[in-house]
C-alpha positions in Angstrom: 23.1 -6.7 -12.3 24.6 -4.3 -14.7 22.7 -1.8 -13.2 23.1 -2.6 -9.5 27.0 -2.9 -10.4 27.3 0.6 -11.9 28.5 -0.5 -15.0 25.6 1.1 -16.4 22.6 3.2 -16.8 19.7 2.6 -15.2 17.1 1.7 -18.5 13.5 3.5 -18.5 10.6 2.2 -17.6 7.0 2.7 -18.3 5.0 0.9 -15.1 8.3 0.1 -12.7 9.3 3.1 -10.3 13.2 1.7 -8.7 15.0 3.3 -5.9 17.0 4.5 -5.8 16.5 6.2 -9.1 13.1 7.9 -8.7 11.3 6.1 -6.4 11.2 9.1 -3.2 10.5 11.5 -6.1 7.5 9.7 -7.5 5.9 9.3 -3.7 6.3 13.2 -3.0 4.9 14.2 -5.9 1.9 11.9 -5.2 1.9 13.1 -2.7 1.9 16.7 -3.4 -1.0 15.8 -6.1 -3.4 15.0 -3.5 -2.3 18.5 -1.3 -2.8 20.7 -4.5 -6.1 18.7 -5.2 -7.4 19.0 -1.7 -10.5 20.7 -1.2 -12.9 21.7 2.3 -15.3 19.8 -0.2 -13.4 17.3 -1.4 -10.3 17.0 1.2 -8.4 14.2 -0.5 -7.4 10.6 1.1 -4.0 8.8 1.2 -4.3 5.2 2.8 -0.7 3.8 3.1 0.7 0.7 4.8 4.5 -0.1 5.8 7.1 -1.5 8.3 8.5 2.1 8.8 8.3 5.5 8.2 11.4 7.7 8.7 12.5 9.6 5.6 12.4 13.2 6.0 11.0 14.7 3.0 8.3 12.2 2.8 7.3 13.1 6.4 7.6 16.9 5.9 5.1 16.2 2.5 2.6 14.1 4.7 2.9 17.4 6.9 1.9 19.8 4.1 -0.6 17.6 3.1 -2.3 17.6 6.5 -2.1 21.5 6.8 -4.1 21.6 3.1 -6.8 19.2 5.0 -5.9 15.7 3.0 -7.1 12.9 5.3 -3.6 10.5 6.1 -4.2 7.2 7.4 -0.9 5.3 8.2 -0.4 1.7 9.4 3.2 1.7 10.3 4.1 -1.8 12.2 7.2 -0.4 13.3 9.7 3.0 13.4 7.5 5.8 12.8 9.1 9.5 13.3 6.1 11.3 12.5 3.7 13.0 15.2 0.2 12.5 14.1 -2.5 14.8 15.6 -0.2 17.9 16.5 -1.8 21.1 16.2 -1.3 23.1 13.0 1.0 20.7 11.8 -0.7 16.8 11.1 -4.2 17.6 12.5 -5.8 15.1 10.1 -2.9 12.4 10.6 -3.8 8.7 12.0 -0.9 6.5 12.6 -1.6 2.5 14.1 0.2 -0.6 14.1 -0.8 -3.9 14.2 1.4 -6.6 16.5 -0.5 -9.7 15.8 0.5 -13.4 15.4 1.6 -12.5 11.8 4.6 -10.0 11.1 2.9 -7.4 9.1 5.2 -6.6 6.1 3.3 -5.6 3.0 3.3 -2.1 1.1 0.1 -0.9 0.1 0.0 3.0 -1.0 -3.3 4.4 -2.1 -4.3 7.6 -3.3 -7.4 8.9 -3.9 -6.7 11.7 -6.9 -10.1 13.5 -6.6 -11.7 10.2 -7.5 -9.3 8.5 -10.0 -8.0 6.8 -7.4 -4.2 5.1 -7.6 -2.9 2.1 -5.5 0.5 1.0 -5.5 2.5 -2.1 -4.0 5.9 -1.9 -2.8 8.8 -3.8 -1.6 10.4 -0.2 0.2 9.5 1.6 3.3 9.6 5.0 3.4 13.0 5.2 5.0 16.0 6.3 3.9 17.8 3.4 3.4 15.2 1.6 1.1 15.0 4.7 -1.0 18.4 6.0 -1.5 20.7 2.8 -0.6 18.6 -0.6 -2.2 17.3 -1.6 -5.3 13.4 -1.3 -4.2 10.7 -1.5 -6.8 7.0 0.4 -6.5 4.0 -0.6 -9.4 0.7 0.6 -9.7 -2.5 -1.8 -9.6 -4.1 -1.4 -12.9 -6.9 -4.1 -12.7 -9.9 -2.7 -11.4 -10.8 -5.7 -9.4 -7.4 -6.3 -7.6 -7.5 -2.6 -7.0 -10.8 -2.7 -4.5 -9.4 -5.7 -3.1 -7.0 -4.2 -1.9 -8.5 -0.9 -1.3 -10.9 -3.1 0.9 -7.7 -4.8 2.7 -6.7 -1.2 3.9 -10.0 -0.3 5.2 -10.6 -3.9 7.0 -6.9 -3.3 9.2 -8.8 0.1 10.8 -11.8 -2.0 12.1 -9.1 -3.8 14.4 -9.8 -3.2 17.7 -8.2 -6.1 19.2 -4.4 -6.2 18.5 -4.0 -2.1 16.4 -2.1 0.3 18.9 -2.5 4.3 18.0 -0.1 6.2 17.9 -0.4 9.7 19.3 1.3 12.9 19.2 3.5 12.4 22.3 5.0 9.8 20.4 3.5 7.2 23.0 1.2 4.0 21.9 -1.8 3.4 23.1 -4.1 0.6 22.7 -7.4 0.5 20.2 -10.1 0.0 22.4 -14.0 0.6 21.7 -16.1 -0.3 25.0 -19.3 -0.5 22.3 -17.9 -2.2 19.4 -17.9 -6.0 18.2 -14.4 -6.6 18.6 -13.2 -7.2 15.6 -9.4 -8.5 14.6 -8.1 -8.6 11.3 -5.4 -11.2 11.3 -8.0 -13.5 12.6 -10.5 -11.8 10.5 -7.9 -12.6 7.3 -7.2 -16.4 8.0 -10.8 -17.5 8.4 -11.4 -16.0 4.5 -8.7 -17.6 3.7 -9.6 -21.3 4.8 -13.2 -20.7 3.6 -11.7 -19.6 0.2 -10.3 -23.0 0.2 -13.1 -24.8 0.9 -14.9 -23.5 -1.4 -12.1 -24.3 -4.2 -11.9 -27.7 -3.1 -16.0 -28.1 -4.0 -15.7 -26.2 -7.3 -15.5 -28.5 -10.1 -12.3 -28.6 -12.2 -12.0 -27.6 -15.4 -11.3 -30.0 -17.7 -8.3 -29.5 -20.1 -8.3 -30.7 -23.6 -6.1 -30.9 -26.2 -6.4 -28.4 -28.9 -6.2 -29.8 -32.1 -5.0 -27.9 -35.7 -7.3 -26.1 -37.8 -8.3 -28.6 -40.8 -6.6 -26.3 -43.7 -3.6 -26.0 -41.6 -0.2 -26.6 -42.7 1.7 -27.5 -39.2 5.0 -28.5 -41.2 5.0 -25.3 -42.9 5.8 -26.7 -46.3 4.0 -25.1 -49.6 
């Protein structure tokens, strides 16, 4: 509250990135790892999911990024003031949104880091408002497991063909549509896991809980 107030300092953290005391900083120089890493061999990947992209310096770094040959993959629901696929300027930029059953709201940012690869979650678009004018907090997901997860997640919303609209350079949407494809829709795809997940939950057995009971030498009362 302190903090929020003004009354003081904003205290250092290890894990927690907070706007709006680093947070834009810490995404543009991600970003600007994965241009400087970018190679014809190895062209670098960053995989990022949001309500809306507007801030300026984050779309000028996605645009220096494209023009070193780093693949940008964007699924932006909502406002979205970059121009994906312009000549000489975001060649290798994909931008799609999802309008499904479901509002979309989660933040997923991943990186690839010529293989040591980094995904974040987010409460803050990249906007100016959540990075300048709002306590918004970005982590990194350090367990292995939850981090292909939700790599996975990412890749599973660009196999929608049903409900993903692209977006393309003339600023116009168009509909995702493959005349060849099983249609495939990832709300629908998400919700089916999901009940099966719970089935199978409901058949696991439960595991019992016993009480634990003090070593024989002991001394619980802590007397001598």
């Amino acid at each position: 509250f302190n903090m929020v107030t003004g009354f003081s300092q904003p205290i250092s953290l290890s894990k927690l990135i907070v706007a709006p005391f680093g947070l834009r900083r810490r995404l543009k120089r991600l970003i600007q790892r994965e241009t400087l890493r970018a190679t014809k061999e190895s062209p670098g990947l960053i995989m990022a999911k949001m309500n809306s992209l507007v801030d300026p310096e984050i779309i000028e770094a996605l645009y220096a990024a494209s023009k070193a040959g780093v693949q940008v993959k964007l699924q932006v629901r909502g406002i979205c003031c970059l121009r994906p696929g312009v000549k000489g300027l975001s060649e290798t930029i994909e931008v799609r949104s999802i309008v499904d059953m479901f509002l979309e709201h989660s933040r997923i940012f991943y990186f690839k880091n010529g293989g040591e690869d980094e995904l974040y979650l987010s409460s803050a678009d990249w906007m100016p408002r959540n990075l300048d004018r709002r306590i918004e907090l970005m982590f990194p997901v350090e367990d292995p497991k939850r981090k292909k997860e939700l790599h996975e997640l990412l890749k599973l919303y660009w196999k929608d063909n049903v409900k993903s609209w692209q977006l393309g350079p003339d600023g116009r949407y168009q509909r995702v549509e493959t005349a060849h494809e099983k249609k495939f829709r990832v709300q629908e795809f998400l919700c089916e896991r999901a009940v099966e997940e719970e089935e199978q939950l409901k058949k696991a057995v439960p595991q019992e809980l016993k009480p634990q009971k003090p070593r024989a030498k002991e001394n619980i009362t802590g007397a001598a």
